[in-house]
SEDREN-384949 format. One record per atom (N, C-alpha, C): residue number from 1; atom name; x, y, z. Coordinates in nm, 4 decimals, padded with zeros to 6 digits. Layout:
{r NUM 'CA' {X Y Z}} ...
***
This chain:
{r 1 'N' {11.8350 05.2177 10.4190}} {r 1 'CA' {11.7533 05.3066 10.4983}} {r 1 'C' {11.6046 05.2904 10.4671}} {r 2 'N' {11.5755 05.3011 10.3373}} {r 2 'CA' {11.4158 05.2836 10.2830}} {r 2 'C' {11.3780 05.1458 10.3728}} {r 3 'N' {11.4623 05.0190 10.3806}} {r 3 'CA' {11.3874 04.9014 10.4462}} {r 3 'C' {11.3363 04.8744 10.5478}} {r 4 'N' {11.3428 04.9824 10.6429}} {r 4 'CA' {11.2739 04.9672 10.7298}} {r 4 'C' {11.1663 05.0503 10.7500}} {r 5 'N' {11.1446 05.1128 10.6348}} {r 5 'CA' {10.9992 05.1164 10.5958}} {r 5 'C' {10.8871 05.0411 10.5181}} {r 6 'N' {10.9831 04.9868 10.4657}} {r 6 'CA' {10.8681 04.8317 10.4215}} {r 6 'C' {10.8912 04.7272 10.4958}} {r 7 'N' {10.7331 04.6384 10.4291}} {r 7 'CA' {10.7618 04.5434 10.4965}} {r 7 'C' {10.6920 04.4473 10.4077}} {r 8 'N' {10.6765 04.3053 10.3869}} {r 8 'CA' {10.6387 04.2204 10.2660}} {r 8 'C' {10.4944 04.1929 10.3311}} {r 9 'N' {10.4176 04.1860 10.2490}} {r 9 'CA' {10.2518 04.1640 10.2134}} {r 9 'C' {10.2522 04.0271 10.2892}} {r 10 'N' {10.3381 03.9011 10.2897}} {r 10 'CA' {10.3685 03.7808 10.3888}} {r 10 'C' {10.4194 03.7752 10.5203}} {r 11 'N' {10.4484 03.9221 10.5603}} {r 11 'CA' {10.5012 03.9241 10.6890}} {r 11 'C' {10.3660 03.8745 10.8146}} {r 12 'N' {10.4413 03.8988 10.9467}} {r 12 'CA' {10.3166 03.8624 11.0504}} {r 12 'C' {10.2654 04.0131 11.0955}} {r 13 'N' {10.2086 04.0402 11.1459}} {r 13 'CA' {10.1309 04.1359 11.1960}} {r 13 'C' {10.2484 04.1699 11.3066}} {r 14 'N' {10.2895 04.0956 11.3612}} {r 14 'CA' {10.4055 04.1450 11.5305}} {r 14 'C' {10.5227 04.1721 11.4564}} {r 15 'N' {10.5318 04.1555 11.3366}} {r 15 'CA' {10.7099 04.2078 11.2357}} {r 15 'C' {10.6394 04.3470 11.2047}} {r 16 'N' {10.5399 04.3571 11.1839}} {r 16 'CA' {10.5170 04.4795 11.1260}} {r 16 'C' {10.5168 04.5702 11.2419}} {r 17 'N' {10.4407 04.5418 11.3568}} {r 17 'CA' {10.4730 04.6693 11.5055}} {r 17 'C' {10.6156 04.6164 11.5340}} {r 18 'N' {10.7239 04.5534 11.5181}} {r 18 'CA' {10.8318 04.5660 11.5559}} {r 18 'C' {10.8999 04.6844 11.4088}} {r 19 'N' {10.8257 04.6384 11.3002}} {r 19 'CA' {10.8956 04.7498 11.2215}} {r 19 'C' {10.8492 04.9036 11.2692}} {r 20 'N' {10.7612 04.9289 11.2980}} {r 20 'CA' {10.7007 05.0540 11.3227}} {r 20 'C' {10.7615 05.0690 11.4728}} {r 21 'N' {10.8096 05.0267 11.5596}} {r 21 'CA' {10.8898 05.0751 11.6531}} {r 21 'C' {11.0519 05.0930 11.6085}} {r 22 'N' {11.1089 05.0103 11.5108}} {r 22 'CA' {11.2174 04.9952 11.4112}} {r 22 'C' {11.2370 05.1746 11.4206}} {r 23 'N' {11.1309 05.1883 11.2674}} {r 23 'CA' {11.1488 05.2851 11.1941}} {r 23 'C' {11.0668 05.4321 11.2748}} {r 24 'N' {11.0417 05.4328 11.4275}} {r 24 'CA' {10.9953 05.5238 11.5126}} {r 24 'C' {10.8398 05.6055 11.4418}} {r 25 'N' {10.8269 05.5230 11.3510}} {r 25 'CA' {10.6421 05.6071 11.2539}} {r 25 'C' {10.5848 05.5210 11.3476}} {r 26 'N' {10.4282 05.5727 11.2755}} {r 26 'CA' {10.3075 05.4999 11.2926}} {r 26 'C' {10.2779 05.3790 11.1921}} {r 27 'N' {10.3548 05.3497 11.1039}} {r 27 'CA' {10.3122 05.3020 10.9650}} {r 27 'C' {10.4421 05.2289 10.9046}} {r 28 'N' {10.4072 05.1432 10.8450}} {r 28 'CA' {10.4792 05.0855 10.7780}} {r 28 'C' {10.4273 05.0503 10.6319}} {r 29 'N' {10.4990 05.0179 10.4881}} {r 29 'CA' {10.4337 05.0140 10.3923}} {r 29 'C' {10.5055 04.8956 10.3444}} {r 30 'N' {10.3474 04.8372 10.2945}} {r 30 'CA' {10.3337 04.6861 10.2509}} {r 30 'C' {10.3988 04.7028 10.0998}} {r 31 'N' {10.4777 04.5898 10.1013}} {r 31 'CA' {10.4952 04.5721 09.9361}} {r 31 'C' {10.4983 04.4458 09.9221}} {r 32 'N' {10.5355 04.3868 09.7360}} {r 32 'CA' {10.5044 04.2444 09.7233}} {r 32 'C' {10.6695 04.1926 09.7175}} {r 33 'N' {10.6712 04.1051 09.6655}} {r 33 'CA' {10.8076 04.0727 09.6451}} {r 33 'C' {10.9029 04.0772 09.5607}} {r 34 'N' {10.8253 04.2155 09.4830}} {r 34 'CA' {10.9051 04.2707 09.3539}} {r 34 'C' {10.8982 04.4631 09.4019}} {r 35 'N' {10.8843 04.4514 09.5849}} {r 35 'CA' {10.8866 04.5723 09.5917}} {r 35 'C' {10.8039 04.6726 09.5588}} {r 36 'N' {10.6669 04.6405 09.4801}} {r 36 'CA' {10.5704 04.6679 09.4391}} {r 36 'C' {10.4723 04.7301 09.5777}} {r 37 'N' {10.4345 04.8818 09.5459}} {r 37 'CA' {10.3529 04.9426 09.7032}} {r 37 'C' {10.2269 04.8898 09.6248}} {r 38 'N' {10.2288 04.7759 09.7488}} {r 38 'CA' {10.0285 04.7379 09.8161}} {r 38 'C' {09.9645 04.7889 09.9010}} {r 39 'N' {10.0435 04.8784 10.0089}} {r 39 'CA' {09.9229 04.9489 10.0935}} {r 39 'C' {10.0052 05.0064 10.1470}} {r 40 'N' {09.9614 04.9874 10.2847}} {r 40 'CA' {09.9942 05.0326 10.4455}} {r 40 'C' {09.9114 04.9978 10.5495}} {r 41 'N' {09.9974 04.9893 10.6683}} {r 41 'CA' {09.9585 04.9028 10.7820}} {r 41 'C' {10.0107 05.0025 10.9039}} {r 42 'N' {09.9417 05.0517 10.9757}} {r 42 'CA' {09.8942 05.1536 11.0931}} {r 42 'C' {09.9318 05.0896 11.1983}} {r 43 'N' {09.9637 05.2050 11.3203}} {r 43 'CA' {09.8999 05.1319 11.4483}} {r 43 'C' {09.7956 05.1451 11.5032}} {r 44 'N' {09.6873 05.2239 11.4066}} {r 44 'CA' {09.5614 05.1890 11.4193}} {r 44 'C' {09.4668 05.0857 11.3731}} {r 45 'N' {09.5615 05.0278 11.2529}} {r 45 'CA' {09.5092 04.9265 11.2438}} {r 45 'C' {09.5497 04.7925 11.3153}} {r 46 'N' {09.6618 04.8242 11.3890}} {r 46 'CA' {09.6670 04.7029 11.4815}} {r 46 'C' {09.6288 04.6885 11.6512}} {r 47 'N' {09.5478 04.8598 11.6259}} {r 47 'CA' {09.4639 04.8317 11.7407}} {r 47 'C' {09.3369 04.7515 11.7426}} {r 48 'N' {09.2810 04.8369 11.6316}} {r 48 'CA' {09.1504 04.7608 11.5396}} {r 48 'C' {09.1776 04.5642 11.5564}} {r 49 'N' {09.2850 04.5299 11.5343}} {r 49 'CA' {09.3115 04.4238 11.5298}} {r 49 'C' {09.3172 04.3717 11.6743}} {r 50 'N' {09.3706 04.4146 11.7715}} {r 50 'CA' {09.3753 04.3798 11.8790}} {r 50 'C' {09.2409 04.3613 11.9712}} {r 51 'N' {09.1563 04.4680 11.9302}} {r 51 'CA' {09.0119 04.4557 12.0284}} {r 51 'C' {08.9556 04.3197 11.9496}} {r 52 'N' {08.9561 04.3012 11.7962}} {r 52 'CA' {08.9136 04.1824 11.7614}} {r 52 'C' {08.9783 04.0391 11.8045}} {r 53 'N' {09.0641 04.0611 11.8747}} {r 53 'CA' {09.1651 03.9473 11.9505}} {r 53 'C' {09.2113 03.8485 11.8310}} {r 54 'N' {09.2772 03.9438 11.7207}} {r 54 'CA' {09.3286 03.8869 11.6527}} {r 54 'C' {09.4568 03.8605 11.6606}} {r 55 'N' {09.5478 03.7034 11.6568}} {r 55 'CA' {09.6607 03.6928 11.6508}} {r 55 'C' {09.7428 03.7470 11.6079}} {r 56 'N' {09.8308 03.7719 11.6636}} {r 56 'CA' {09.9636 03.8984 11.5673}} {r 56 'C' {10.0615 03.7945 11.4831}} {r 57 'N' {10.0492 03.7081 11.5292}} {r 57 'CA' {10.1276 03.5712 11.4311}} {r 57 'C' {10.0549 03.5220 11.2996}} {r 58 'N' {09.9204 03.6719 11.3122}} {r 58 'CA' {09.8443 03.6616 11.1650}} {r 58 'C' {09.9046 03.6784 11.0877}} {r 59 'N' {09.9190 03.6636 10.9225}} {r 59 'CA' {09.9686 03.7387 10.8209}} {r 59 'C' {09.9103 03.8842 10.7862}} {r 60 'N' {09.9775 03.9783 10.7546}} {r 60 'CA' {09.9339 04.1331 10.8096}} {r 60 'C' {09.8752 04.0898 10.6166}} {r 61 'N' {09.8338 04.0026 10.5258}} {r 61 'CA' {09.8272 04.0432 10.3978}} {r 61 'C' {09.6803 04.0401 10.4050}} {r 62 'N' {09.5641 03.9893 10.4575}} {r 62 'CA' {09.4316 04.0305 10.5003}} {r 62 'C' {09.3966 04.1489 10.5786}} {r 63 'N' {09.4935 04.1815 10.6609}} {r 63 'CA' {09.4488 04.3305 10.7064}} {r 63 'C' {09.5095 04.4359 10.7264}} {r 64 'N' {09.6084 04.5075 10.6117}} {r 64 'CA' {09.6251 04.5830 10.5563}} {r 64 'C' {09.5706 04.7049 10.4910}} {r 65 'N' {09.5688 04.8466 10.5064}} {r 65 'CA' {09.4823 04.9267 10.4204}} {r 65 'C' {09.5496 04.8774 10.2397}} {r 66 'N' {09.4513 04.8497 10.1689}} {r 66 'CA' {09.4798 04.8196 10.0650}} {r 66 'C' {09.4154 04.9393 09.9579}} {r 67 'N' {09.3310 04.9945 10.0094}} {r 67 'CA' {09.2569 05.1078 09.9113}} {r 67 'C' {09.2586 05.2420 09.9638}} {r 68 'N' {09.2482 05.2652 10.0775}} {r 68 'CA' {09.2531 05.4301 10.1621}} {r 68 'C' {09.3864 05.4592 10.2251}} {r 69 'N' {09.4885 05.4988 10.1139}} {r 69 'CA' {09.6446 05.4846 10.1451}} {r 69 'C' {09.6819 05.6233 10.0268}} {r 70 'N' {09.7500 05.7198 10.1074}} {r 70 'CA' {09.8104 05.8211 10.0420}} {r 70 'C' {09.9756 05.7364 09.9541}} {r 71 'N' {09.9859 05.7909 09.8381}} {r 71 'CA' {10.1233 05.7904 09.7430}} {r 71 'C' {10.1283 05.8975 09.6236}} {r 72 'N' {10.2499 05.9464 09.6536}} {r 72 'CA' {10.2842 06.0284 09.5345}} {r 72 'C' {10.3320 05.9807 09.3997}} {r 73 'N' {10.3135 06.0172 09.2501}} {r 73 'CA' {10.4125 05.9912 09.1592}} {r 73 'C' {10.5279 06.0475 09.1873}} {r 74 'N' {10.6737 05.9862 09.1076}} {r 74 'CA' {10.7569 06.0318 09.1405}} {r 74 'C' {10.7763 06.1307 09.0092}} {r 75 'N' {10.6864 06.1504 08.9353}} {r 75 'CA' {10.7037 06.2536 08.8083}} {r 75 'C' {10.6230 06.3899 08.8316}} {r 76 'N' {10.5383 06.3476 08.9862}} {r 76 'CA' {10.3881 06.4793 09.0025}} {r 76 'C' {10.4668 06.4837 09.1881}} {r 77 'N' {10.6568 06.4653 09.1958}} {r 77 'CA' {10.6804 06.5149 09.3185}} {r 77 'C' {10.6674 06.6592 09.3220}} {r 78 'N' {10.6756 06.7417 09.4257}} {r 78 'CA' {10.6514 06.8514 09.4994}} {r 78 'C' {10.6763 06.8914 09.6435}} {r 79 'N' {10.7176 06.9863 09.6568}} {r 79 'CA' {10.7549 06.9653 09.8571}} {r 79 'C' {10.6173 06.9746 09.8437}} {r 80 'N' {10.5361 07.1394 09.8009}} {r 80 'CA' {10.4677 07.1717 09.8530}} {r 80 'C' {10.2923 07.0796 09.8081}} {r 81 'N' {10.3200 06.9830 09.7315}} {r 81 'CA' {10.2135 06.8735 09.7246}} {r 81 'C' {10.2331 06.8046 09.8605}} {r 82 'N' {10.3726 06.7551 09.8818}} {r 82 'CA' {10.3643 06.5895 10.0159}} {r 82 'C' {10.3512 06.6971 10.1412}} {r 83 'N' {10.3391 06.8442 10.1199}} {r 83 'CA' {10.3298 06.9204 10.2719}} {r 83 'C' {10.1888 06.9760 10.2589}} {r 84 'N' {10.1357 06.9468 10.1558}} {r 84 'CA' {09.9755 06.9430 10.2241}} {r 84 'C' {09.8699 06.7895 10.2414}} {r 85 'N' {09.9569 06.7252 10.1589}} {r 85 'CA' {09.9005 06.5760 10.2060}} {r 85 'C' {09.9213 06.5485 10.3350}} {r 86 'N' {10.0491 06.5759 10.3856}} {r 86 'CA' {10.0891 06.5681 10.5434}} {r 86 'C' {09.9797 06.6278 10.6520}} {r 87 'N' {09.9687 06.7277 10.6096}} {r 87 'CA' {09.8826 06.8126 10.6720}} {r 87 'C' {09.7243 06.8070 10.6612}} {r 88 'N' {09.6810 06.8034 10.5426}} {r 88 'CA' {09.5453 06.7379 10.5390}} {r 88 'C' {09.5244 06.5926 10.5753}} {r 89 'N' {09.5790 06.5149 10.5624}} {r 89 'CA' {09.5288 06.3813 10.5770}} {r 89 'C' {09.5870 06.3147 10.7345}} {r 90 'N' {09.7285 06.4198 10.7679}} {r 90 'CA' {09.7684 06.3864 10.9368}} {r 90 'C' {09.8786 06.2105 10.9143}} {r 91 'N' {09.9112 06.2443 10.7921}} {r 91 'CA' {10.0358 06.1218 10.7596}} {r 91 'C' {10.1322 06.1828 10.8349}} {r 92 'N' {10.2080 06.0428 10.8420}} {r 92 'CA' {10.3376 06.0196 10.8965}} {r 92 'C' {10.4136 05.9887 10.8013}} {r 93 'N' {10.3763 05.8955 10.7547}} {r 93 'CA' {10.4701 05.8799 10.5573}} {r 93 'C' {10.4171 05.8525 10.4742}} {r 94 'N' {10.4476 05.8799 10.3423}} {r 94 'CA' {10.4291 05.9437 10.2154}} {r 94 'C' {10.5062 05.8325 10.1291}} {r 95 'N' {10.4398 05.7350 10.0845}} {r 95 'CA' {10.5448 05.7023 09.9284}} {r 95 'C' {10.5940 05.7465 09.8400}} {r 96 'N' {10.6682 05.7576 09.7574}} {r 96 'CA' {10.7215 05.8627 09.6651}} {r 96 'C' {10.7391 05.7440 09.5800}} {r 97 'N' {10.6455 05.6936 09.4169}} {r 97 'CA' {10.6857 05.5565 09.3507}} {r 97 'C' {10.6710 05.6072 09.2328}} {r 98 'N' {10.7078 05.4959 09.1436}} {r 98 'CA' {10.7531 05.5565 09.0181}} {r 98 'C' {10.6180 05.4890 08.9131}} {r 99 'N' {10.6026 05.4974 08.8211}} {r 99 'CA' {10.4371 05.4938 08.7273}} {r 99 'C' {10.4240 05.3273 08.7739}} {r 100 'N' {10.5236 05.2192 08.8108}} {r 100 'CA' {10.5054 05.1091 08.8361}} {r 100 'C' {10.4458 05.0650 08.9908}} {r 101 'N' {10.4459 05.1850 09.0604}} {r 101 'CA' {10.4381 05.1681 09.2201}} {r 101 'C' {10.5243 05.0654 09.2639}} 
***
C-alpha cells in the first residue's frame, strides 16, 4: 500500500503524474534506493515544469522539492501535530519516518 506513494529519485517525471493519479494525491514522495525520504514532487511542480516545456521523460531527480517538504518523526508522532501541519501548510501527505528518514 505505502508504494504507491513513493517513487525513486531515478524515476521520469510522467511515472511520477502516473503515480499521483495511481495513488489519487497531489504528491508523491521521492526516495533513494534504500527507501531513504529525499523530498517530494507536486502537481505543482509539474506544472511549473510544463510552462518551462520541460520533457516529462526528464528524470524527476533535478526537480524535485528537496528542501521545502513537510515530515514527521516517527518518535514526535501525534494526530493532533500531522492535523495541524495538514491544515497549516494545505498537505495532502505527511511522511511519518523513523530518525533515519
Amino acid at each position: 500500500m505505502l508504494s504507491k506513494y513513493l517513487i525513486n529519485d531515478s524515476a521520469k517525471i510522467k511515472d511520477c503524474l502516473k503515480k499521483m493519479q495511481e495513488n489519487r494525491q497531489k504528491c508523491v514522495i521521492i526516495v533513494d534506493n534504500l527507501k531513504k525520504l529525499k523530498g517530494t514532487f507536486s502537481d505543482g511542480d509539474a506544472r511549473r515544469l510544463m510552462l518551462k516545456n520541460l520533457n516529462f521523460n526528464s528524470k524527476v531527480k533535478n526537480h524535485y522539492n528537496k528542501k521545502d517538504y513537510s515530515f514527521i518523526k516517527k518518535e514526535n508522532y501525534s494526530i493532533k501535530k500531522i492535523k495541524n501541519l495538514f491544515l497549516k501548510k494545505n498537505l495532502t501527505l505527511i511522511p511519518i519516518v523513523d530518525n533515519k528518514k
